[in-house]
SEBANU-544836 format. One record per atom (N, C-alpha, C): residue number from 1; atom name; x, y, z. Coordinates in steps of 0.2 Angstrom, whole numbers, always signed. Atoms other than C-alpha are relative to their C-alpha. Layout:
# SEBANU-544836
  num  atome     px     py     pz
  NUM     CA      X      Y      Z
...
# end
This chain:
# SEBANU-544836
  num  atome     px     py     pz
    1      N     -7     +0     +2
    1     CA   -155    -18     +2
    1      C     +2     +7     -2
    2      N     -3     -4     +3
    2     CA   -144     -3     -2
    2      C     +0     +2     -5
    3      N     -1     -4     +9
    3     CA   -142     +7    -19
    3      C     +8     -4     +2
    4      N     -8     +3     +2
    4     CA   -123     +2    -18
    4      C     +1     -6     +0
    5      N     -2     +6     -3
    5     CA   -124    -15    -11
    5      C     -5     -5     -8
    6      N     +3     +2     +8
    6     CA   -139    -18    -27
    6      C     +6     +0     -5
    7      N     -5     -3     +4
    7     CA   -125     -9    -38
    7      C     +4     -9     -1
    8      N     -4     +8     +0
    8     CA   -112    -24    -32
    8      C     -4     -5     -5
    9      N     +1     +5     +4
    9     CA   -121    -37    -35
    9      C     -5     +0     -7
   10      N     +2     +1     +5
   10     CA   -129    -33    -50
   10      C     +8     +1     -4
   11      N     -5     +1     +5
   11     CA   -111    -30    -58
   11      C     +5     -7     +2
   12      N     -1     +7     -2
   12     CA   -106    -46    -49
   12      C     -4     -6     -4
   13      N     +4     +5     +6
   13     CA   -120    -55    -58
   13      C     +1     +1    -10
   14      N     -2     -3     +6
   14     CA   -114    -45    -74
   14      C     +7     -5     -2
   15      N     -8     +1     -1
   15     CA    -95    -52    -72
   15      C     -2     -8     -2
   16      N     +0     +7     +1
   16     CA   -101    -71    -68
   16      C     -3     -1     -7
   17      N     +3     +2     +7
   17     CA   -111    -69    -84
   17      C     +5     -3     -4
   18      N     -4     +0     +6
   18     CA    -97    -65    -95
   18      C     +5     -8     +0
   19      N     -6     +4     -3
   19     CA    -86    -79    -85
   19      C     -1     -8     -7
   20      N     -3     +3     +6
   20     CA    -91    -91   -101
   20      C     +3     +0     -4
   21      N     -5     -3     +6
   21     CA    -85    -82   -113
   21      C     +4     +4     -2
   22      N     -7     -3     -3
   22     CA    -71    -76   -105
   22      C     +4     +0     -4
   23      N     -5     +2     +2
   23     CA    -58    -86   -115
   23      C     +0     +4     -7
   24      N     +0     -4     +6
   24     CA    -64    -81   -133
   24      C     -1     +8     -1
   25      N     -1     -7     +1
   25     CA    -65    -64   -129
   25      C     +5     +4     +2
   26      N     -8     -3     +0
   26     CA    -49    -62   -122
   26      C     +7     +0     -6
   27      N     -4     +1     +7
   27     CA    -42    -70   -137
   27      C     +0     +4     -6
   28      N     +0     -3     +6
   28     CA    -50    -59   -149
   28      C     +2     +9     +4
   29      N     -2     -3     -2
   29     CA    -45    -45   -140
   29      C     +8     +1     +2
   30      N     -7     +2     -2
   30     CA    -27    -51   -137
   30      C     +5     +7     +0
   31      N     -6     -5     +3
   31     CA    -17    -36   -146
   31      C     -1     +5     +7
   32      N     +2     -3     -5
   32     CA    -27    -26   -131
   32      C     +4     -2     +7
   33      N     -3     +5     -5
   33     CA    -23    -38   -117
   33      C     +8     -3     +0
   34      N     -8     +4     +1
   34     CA     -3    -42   -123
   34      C     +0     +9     +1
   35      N     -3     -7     -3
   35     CA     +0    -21   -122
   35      C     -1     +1     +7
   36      N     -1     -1     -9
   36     CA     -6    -20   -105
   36      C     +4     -4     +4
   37      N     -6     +6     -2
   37     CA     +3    -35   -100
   37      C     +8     +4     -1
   38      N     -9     -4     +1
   38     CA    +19    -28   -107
   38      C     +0     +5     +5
   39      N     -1     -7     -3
   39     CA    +18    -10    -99
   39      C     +0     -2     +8
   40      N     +0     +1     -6
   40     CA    +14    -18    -83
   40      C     +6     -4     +2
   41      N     -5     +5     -4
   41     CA    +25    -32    -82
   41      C     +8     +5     +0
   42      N     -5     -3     -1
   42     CA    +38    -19    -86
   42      C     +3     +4     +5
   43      N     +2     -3     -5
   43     CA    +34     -9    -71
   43      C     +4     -6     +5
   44      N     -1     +7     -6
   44     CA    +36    -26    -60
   44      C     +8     -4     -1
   45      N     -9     +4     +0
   45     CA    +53    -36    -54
   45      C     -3     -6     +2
   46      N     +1     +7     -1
   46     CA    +54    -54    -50
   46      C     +0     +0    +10
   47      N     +1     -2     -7
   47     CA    +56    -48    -31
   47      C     -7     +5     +2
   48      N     +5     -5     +0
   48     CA    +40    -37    -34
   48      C     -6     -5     +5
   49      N     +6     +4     -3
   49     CA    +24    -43    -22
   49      C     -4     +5     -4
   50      N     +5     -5     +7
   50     CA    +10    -36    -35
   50      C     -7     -4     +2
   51      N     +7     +3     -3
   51     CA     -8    -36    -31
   51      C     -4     +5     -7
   52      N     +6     -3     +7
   52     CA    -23    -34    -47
   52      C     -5     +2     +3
   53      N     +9     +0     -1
   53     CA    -39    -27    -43
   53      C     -3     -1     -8
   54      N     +4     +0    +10
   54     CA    -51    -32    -57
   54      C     +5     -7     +1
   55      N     -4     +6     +4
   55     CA    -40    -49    -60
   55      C     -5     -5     -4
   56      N     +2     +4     +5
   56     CA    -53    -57    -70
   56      C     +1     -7     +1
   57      N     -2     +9     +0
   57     CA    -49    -75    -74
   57      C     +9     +2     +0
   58      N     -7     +2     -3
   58     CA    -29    -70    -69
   58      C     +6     +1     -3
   59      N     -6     -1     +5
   59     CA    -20    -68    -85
   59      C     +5     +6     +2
   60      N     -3     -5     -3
   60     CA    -12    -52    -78
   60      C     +5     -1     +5
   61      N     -4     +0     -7
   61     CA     -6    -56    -62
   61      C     +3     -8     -2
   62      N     -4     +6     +2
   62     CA     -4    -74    -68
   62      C     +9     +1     +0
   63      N     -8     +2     +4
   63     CA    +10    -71    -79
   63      C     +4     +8     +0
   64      N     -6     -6     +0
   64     CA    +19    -53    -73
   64      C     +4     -2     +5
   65      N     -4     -1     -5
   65     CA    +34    -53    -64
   65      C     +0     +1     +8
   66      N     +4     -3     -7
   66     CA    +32    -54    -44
   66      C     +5     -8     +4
   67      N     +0     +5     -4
   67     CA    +37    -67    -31
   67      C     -6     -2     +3
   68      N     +5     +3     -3
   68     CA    +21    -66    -22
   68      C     -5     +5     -2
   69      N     +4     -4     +3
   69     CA     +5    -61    -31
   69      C     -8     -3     +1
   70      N     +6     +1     +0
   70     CA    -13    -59    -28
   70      C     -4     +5     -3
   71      N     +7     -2     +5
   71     CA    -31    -54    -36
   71      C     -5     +0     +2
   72      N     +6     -1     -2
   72     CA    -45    -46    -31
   72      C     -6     +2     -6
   73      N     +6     +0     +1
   73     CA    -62    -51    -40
   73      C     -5     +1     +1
   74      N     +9     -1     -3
   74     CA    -81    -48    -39
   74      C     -2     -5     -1
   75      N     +2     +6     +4
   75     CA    -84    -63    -49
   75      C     +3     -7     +2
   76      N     -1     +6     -4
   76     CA    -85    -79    -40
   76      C     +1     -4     -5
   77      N     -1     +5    +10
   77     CA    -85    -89    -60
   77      C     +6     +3     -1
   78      N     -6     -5     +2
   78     CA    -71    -75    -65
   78      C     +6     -6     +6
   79      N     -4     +1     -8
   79     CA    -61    -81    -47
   79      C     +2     -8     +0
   80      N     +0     +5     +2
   80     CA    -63    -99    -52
   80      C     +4     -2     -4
   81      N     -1     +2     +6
   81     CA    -56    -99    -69
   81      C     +8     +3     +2
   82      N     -9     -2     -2
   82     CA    -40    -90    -62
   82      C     +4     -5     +5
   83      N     -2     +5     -3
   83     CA    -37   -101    -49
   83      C     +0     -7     -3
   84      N     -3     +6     +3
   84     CA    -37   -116    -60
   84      C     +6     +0     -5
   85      N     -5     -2     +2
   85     CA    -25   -107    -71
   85      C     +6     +2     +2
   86      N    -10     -5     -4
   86     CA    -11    -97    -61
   86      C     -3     -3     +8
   87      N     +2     +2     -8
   87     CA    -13   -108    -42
   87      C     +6     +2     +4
   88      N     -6     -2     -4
   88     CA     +4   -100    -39
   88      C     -4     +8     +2
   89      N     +2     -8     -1
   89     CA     -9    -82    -36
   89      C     -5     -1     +5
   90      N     +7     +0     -5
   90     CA    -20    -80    -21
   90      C     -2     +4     +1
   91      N     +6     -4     +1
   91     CA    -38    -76    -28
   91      C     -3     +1     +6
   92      N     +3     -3     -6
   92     CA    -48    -66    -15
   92      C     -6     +1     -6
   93      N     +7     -2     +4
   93     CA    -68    -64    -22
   93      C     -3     +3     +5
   94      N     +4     -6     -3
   94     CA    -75    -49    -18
   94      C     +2     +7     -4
   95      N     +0     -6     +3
   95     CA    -76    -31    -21
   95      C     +3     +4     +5
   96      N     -7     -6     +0
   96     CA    -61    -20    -23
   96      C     +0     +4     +6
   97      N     +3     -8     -5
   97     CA    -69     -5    -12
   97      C     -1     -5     +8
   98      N     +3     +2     -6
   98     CA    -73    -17     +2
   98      C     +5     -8     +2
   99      N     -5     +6     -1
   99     CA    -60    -32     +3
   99      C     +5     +1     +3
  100      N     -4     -3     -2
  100     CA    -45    -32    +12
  100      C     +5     -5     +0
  101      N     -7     +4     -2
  101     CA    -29    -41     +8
  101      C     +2     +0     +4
  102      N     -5     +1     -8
  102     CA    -16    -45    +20
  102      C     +8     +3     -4
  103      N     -6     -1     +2
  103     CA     +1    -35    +19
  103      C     +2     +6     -6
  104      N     -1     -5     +5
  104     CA     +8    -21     +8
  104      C     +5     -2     -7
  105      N     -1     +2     +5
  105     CA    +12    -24    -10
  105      C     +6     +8     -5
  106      N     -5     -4     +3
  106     CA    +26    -15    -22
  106      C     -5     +2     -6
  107      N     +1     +1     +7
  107     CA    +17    -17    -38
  107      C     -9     +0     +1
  108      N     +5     +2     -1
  108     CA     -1    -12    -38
  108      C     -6     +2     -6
  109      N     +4     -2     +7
  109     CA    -13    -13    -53
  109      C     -8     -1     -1
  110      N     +7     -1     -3
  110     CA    -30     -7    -53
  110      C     -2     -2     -9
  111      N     +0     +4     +6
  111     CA    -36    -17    -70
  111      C    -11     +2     -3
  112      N     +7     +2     +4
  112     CA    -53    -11    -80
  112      C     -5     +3     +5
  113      N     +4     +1     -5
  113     CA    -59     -7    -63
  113      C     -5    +10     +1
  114      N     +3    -10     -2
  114     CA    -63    +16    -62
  114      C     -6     -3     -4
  115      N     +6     +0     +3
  115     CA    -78    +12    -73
  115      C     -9     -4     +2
  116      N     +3     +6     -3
  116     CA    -87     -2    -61
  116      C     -1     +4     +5
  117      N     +0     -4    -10
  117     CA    -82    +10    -44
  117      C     -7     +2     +0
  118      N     +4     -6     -2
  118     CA    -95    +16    -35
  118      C     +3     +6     +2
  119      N     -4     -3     -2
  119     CA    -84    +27    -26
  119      C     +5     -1     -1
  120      N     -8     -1     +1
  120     CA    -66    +31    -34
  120      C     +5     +2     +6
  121      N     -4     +0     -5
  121     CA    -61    +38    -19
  121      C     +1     -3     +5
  122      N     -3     +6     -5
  122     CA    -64    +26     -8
  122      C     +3     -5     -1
  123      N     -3     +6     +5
  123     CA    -58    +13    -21
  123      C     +8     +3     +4
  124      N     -7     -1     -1
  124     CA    -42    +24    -19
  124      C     +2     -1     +8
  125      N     -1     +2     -9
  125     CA    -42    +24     +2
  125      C     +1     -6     +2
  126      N     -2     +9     +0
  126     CA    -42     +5     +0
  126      C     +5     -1     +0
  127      N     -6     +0     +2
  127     CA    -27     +5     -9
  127      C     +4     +5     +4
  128      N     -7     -1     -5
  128     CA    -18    +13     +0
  128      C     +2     +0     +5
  129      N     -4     +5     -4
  129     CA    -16     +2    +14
  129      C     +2     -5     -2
  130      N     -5     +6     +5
  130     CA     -9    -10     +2
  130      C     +8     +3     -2
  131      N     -4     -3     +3
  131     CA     +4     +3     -1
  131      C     +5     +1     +7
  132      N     -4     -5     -6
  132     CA    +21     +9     +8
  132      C     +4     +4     -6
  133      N     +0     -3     +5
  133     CA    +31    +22     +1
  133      C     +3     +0     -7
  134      N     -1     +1     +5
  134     CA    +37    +15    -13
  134      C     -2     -2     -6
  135      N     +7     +3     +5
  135     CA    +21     +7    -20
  135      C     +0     +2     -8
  136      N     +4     -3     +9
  136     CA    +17     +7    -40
  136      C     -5     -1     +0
  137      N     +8     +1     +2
  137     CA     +0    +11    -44
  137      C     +1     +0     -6
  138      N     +3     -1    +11
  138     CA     -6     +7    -64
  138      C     -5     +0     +0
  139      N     +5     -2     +1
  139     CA    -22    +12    -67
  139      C     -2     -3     -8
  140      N     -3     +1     +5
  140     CA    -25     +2    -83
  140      C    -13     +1     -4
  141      N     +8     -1     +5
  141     CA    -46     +7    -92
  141      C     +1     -2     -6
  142      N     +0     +0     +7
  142     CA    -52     +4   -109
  142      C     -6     +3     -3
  143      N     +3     -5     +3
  143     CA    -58    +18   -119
  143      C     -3     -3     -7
  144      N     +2     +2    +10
  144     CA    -70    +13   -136
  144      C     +2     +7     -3
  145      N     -2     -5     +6
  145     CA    -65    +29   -144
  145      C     +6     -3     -2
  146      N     -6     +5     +4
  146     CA    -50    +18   -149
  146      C     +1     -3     -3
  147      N     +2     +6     +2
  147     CA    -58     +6   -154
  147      C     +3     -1    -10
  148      N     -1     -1     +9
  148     CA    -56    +13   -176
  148      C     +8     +1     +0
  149      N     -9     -2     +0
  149     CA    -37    +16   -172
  149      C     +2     -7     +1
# end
């Protein structure tokens, strides 16, 4: 096996960990998780097609503005719990750098994901056959130096 293809599936095996205690961690995180929301959804129209990488269990792409929205997961648990939530969103499980939607989206948001890539630059060369020239990219990380703020 590969060093990058280990990589995957160890943070594949890391993701379905969390996928129990998904709910209460987004809730105690909430004030985190409702900022990002807003700034994105602010980005986004109701005629927007908007695709997440990173969509987690969905909350994101769930509930932003869009007509037709999908979600790239690594996390087969994660991929689940979104799908029985937002069934108007079609989850795709796999990794970001190596999946390949179908179609080009207006609204494109890379969610929590720079920190997991193997390679950010192919992450970005992905994305950009998702894009035409009008594409939004959001780029959304979370830094703990923030954390005492």
């Amino acid at each position: 096996m590969n060093n990058f293809l280990a990589e995957s599936n160890s943070i594949r095996e890391y993701f379905d960990g969390t996928a129990k205690g998904y709910r209460p961690l987004r809730r105690q995180h909430r004030y985190y998780w409702q900022e990002i929301f807003e700034q994105c959804n602010y980005f986004s129209h109701e005629t927007f097609r908007v695709l997440e990488l990173g969509s987690g269990g969905g909350e994101l792409v769930g509930k932003i503005k869009g007509i037709q929205k999908a979600g790239i997961e690594i996390s087969p648990e994660l991929v689940k719990i979104a799908q029985a939530n937002f069934t108007q969103v079609n989850f795709i499980t796999g990794d970001a750098e190596e999946v390949q939607a179908v179609g080009e989206f207006d609204l494109i948001i890379i969610s929590n994901l720079i920190g997991y890539s193997h390679d950010i630059q192919h992450l970005f060369e992905t994305v950009k056959h998702y894009c035409h020239d009008n594409t939004k990219i959001i780029v959304t990380y979370y830094n703990n130096l923030w954390e005492p703020f």
